[in-house]
C-alpha positions in Angstrom: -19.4 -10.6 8.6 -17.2 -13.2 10.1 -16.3 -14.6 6.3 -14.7 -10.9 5.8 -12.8 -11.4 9.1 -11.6 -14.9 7.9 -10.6 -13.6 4.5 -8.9 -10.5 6.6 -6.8 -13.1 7.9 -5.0 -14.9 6.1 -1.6 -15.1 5.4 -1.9 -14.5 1.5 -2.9 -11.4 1.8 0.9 -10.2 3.2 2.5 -11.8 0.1 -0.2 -10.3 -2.5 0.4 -6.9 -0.6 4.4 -7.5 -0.3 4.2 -8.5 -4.5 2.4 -5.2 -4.6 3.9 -2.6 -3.1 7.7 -4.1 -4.6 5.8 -3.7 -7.9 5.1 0.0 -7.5 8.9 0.5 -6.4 10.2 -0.6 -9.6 11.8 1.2 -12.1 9.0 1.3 -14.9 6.4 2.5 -12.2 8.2 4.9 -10.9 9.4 6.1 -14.5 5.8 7.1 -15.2 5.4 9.3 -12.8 9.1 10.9 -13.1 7.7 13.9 -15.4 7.8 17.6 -15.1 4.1 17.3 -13.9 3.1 19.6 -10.4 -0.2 18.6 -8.3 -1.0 21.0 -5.5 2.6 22.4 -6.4 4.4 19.2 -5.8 5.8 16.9 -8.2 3.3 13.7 -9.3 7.0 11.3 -8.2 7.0 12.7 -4.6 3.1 12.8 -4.3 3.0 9.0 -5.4 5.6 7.8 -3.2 4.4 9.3 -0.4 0.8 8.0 -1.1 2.0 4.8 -1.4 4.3 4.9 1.9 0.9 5.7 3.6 -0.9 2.9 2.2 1.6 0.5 3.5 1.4 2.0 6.3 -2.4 1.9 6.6 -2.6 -1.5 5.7 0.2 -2.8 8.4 -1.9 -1.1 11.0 -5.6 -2.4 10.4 -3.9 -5.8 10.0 -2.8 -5.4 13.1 -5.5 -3.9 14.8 -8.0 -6.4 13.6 -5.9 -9.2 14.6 -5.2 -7.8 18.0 -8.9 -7.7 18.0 -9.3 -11.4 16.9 -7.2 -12.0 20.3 
């Protein structure tokens, strides 16, 4: 358990995750899902962004919740 903390940690992970999320903002990412294509009656482009906003989101707060738990 404490090796998952340690990995949980460290400060790679916020570059991996940064070289991540600017990844799926590009231009050829975001070109596949920029179709004519409706899930649940939205567009797939909207859907994805808004899933990945969420993720970021997620991940910022557990980070920080698990370090502020570390103190």
């Amino acid at each position: 358990m404490k090796k998952i903390k340690r990995i949980l940690y460290k400060r790679e992970w916020w570059i991996i995750f940064f070289i991540l999320g600017f990844f799926f903002i590009n231009y050829p990412i975001i070109h596949i899902f920029n179709k004519d294509f409706m899930i649940f009656g939205y567009p797939a482009f909207y859907l994805i962004l808004m899933l990945g906003w969420f993720c970021s989101i997620t991940v910022i707060f557990i980070y920080a919740w698990l370090s502020d738990r570390k103190q």
